[in-house]
N, C-alpha and C positions, 0 to 999 in steps of 0.2 A: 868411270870415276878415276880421276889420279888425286895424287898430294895437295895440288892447287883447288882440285873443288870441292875436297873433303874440309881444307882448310876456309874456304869458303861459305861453306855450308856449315860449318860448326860452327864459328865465328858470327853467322846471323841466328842463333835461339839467343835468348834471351838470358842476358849475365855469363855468358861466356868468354873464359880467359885463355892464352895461351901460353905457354910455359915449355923450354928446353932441359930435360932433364937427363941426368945420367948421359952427359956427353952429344948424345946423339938420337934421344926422342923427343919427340913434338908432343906436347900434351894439350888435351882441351880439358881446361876444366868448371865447373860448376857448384859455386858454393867454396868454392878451395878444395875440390872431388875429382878426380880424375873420372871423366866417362869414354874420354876415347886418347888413343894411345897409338904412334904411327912412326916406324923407323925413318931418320933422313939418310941413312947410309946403306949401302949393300940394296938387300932383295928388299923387296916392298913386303909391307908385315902389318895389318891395324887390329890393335886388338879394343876389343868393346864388351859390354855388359849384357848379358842376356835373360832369360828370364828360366829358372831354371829348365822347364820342359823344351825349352829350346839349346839349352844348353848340353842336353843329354842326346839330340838330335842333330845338331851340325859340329858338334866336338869330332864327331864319326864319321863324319862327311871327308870326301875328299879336295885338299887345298885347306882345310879348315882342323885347327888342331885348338885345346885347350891351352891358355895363355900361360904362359910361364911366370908364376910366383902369383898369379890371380885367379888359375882356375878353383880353387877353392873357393873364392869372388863370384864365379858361372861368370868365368871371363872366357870369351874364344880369341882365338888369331886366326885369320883371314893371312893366307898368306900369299894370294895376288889379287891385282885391281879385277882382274876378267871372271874374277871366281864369282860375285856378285853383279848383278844387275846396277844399275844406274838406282833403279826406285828400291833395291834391298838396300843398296847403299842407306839410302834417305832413312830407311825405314829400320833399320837396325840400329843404325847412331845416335837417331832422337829417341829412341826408343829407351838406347842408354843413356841418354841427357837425363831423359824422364824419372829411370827409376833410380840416378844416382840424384837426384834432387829430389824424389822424395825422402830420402833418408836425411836430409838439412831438415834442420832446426824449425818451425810453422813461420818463427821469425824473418829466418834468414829466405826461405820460400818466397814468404809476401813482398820482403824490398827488391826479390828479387822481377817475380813476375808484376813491382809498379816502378820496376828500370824502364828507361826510355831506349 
């Protein structure tokens, strides 16, 4: 996985936005929700949402640290492409997509998954 197929790949779930913040991150968000978060400068860095029991498990790990100013969130940081598998990639990100979209509105959910 690099920059391009993460952007890629987040870009096709459904109601996905992207957004430059704080100078120098790419954000994808959902709902107007941040679920995944990825430096365009320096080391390569993406942070995402986990569930907590996962959270307490690869926070620990090596390459993988809790996000800064979101592990309270059970945000981690991934802090290279090679740390993760191609299918963890996939599988970690929508997983964030998932649960930072449950927490919208029932409203905002419905028009979201009867976007085209």
């Amino acid at each position: 996985m690099n920059i391009e197929e993460l952007r890629s790949f987040c870009l096709n779930l459904k109601g996905v936005t992207e957004d430059v913040k704080w100078g120098n991150d790419l954000c994808f968000l959902v709902g107007n929700k941040m679920f995944c978060v990825t430096s365009l400068d320096g080391e390569p860095s993406v942070s995402f949402k986990v569930t907590d029991a996962e959270f307490d498990v690869l926070s620990t790990s090596i390459g993988i640290v809790p996000a800064p100013y979101m592990a309270r969130n059970k945000w981690i940081q991934v802090q290279s492409w090679e740390r993760l598998s191609r299918l963890e990639w996939e599988n970690y990100v929508k997983q964030s997509y998932e649960l930072v979209k449950a927490k919208l509105t029932k409203k905002l959910q419905r028009e979201i998954e009867e976007s085209i």
